[in-house]
C-alpha positions, 0 to 999 in steps of 0.5 A: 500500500505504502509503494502505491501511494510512493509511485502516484505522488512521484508520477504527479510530482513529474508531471508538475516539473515537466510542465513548462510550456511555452518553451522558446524555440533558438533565435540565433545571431542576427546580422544587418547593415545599417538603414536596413531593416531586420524582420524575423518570426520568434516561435515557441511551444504550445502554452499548457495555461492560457495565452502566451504573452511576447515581451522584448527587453521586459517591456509589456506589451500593449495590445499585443505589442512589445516595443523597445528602443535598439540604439536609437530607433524602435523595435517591435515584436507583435503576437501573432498566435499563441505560438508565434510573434513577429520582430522588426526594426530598423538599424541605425546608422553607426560609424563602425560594426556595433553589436546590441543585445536584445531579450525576448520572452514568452509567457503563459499564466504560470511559466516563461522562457526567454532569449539573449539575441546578439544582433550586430549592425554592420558600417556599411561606409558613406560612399562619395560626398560632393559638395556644391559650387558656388560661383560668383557674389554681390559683387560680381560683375556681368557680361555685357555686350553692349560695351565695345571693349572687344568684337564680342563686348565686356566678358566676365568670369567667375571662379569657385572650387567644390570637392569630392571626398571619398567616405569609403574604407576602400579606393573608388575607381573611374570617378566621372564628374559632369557639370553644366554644358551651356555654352552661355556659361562656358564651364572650364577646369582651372586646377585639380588637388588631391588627386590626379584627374583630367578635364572631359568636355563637360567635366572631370575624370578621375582613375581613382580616389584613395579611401578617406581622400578629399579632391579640390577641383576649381573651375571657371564660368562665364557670368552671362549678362541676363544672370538674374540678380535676385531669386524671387523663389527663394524663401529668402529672396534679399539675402538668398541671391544665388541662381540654380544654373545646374548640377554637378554629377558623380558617378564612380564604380560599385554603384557609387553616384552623387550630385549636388548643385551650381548655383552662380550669383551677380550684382544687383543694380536696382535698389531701395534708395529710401522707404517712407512710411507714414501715418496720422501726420508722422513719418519716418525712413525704415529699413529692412526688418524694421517694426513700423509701430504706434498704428493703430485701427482706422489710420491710413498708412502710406508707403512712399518708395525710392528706387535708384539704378546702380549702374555706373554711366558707363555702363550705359544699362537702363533698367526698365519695367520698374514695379513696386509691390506691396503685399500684406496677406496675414489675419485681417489684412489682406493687401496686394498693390503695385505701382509702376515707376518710369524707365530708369537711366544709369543713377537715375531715380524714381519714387512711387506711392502705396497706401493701405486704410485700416478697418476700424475693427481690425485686430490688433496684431503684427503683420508682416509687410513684403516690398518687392521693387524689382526691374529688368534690365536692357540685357534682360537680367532681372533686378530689386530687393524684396523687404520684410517689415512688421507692421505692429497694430494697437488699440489705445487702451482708452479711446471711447470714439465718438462715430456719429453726430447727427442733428435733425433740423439743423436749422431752427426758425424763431417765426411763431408756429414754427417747431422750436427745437432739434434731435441730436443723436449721437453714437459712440464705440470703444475702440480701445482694447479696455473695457469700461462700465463707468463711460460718460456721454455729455452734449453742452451749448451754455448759451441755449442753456442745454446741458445733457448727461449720460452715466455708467454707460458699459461698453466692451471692447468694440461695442458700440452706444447711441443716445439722442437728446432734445434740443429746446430753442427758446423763443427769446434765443437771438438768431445765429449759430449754436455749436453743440459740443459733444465730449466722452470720458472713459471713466468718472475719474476722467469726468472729475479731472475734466480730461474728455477721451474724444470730443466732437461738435455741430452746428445748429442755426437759429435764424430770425423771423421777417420784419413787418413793412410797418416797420420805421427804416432806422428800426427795420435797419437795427433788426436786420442787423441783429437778426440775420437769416443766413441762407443754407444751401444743401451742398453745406448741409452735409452729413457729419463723417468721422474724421481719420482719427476717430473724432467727429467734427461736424461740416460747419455751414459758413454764414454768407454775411451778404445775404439779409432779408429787408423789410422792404419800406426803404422804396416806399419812403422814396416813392411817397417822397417823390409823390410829395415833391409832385403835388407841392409843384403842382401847387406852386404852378396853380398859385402862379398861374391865379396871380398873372390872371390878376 
């Protein structure tokens, strides 16, 4: 009985030690160059309980997939089945063989096994570096046949090297370097270093290049006289002034090739000689990249440009087609305006004239301000400068404006019956970019005894208020010209100190009944003096409009001093005298006629 129960508890023990599942199958050594990539499946026995989770480098994985970082890129392996998982990662570039060690594992509920995989990244070498030729600068001069120096006029050249270096552990062999064939450039090879090589017809040749060598090779072209002066393409057009005129091409054994580009670069003679800028009666001389500040919504703002043609005279290259552009695409400002400028003769000059209206509303902001002046001249070389400005927009903090004054009639008649006063509306708006609740509107005119108030008008940024008061003329007012003024305080401590935020005025006219032909002439002579009726045309009766600056003046109506009326009895007083002077005669002629029949 007791060897029974012996050989049931050593079977089960057995059975316990043996159950091991999930069992690794052997990855090995992996190999890859750098750049590429190594993928490979990771295998393994059936779990005997639950699933089987795949980790790399201990990392858990998150839905399905184990991800680790292998020098300096990202590996993963993802779980497949429960006997199977994928591995892929792509090898960094590294200088020489370098070797990492990665861990992969499988798991079940209760057993694990795992694998240290060596994997080496091989240095595979840089192959061949070419470098850029530049030829040419700001200075450089063009070719110009219209100067009679030789049959073929003025010819100008530019010399510049670029280098070949061979990144290779081994020599390069048959190394062909080509560059641009056109003739207007007429390409040469001045000199070779570093290695021995020759000129081909649209380069050079080398048999060879050592491992680590660096070659200097200096060629000269000719700089055509149409070789543009500016590269509008360019994402910085005023400093990156070189022209892609073509490309260096290398070839060389074990599939080895490279290319790089030729760019040249040329004086330009078509300047911005000075840039105005003004706005609200200021202005100032600005660079490029200069801030063009303290403008605020509603300015007009104005940009006067002087371009200047830098050839010498004897040049004798007249730069034509000369443009101005002004453009502004950013928020709220979209602006795009040209001007044309007159054909400029060598050290000549001309100037053209922008100028842009800012909405009221417009949000404060900088906004970038590109000037672009540019021209083409005799040669059909292009020429001009491409400016950057920032044009930095802000509101005054405290600026409640006054919009709108308006009055209804403007003219009021002393004559009995007639309506004897006026509405005077008026709007106003914060245009500053603080917020009040304590604004105060006042309409004053001492001499008609008005006064009118409001308070603790609130108003955010941008909103606007309108109020319209009552005008009473009493019958006693003396006919003339009432000026209605109009004030507005951002604050009651602006309202106490008597410091008004915007101010405003119009004009209300107060005109006198005809005098009675009854009238003595020394009385009808005093009244119309004192009570003169000025007659209103309705071209002076125009519509108040915002001035510039945001305050309102209403249009004044000019008093035409030659234009009273009369009572009209001065021709009567004449026309009784002169009857008087007719019957007096008649009675002296009667009485002498009676005395000489005596």
């Amino acid at each position: 009985m007791r060897n029974g129960l012996f050989t049931l508890l050593l079977v089960v023990l057995l059975a316990t030690t043996v159950s091991a599942d999930p069992i690794l199958n052997s990855i090995g050594t992996q190999q890859v160059n750098e750049g590429q990539t190594l993928s490979f499946t990771v295998s393994n026995s059936v779990p005997d309980n639950g699933s089987t989770t795949y980790t790399l480098d201990g990392n858990a994985p998150i839905s399905g997939v184990s991800t680790a970082t292998i020098g300096s890129n990202a590996a993963t392996l993802t779980r497949n089945s429960d006997v199977l998982a994928s591995f892929a990662w792509t090898a960094p570039s590294v200088s020489a063989d370098t070797i990492f060690n990665v861990v992969f594992a499988a798991a079940d509920a209760d057993s694990s096994d795992d694998e240290t995989v060596v994997i080496t990244v091989k240095n595979t070498g840089d192959g061949i570096a070419l470098s850029d030729l530049v030829l040419g600068d700001d200075d450089q001069e063009r070719s110009n046949p219209q100067l009679d120096d030789d049959e073929n006029g003025y010819y100008a050249e530019a010399s510049a090297s670029f280098t070949i270096k061979n990144n290779e552990a081994t020599a390069v062999s048959n190394v062909q370097v080509m560059w641009p064939s056109a003739a207007k450039y007429n390409m040469t090879l001045v000199s070779i270093s570093g290695a021995t090589g020759s000129a081909t017809s649209d380069g050079v040749a080398f048999a060879s290049i050592a491992a680590g060598q660096t070659v200097t090779v200096t060629v000269s072209a000719r700089v055509p006289e149409d070789l543009p002066a500016i590269n509008l393409d360019a994402s910085n057009p005023q400093d990156d002034r070189a022209i892609l005129i073509g490309s260096l091409s290398l070839t060389a054994n074990g599939g080895l090739s490279a290319t790089s580009d030729v760019t040249m670069e040329a004086e330009n003679m078509l300047v911005i000689d000075n840039l105005e800028v003004s706005f609200e009666g200021d202005s100032a001389s600005y660079d490029e990249g200069d801030d063009i500040e303290n403008v605020e919504p509603g300015f007009k703002v104005t940009f006067d440009l002087r371009a200047e043609n830098r050839f010498r005279d004897s040049d004798d290259i007249q730069i034509e087609n000369v443009e101005f552009q002004l453009v502004i695409d950013e928020g709220d400002l979209d602006e795009d305006e040209n001007e044309d400028l007159k054909d400029l003769d060598p050290r000549d000059d001309d100037t053209a004239t922008i100028s842009i209206d800012l909405d009221d509303d417009i949000e404060e902001d900088d906004y970038t301000v590109e000037i672009t002046l540019t021209g083409e001249d005799e040669n059909g070389a292009l020429h001009g400068e491409v400016w950057e400005l920032t044009l930095v927009v802000e509101k005054e903090k405290e600026n409640i404006a006054i919009k709108r004054i308006d009055l209804s009639p403007q003219s009021i008649s002393l004559c009995e019956g007639e309506p004897n006063s006026a509405r005077l509306r008026v709007d106003i708006e914060n245009k500053g970019s603080d917020d009040s609740d304590e604004i105060v509107l006042v309409v004053t005119n001492e001499k008609l005894n008005f006064f009118g108030r409001v308070l603790n008008i609130d108003l955010d940024e941008n909103d606007d208020f309108d109020r319209t008061f009552t005008v009473d003329v009493p019958s006693s007012t003396k006919a003339g010209t009432y000026q209605l003024d109009v004030w507005t305080y951002f604050d009651f401590d602006e309202y106490d100190d008597e410091s008004p935020n915007a101010y405003g005025s119009v004009d209300l006219r107060v005109t006198a009944c005809p005098v009675s032909v009854e009238d003595d002439d020394k009385d009808t002579a005093e009244d119309t003096k004192d009570d003169t009726v000025v007659v209103v045309d309705d071209k002076d009766t125009e519509e108040q409009k915002p001035s510039d600056s945001g305050t309102v003046i209403a249009i004044p109506v000019v008093e035409d001093k030659d234009e009273t009326t009369t009572s009209g009895s001065g021709n009567t007083y004449v026309a009784l005298m002169i009857l008087a002077y007719i019957i007096v005669i008649a009675v002296i002629v009667i009485l002498i006629i009676r005395l000489l029949k005596k």
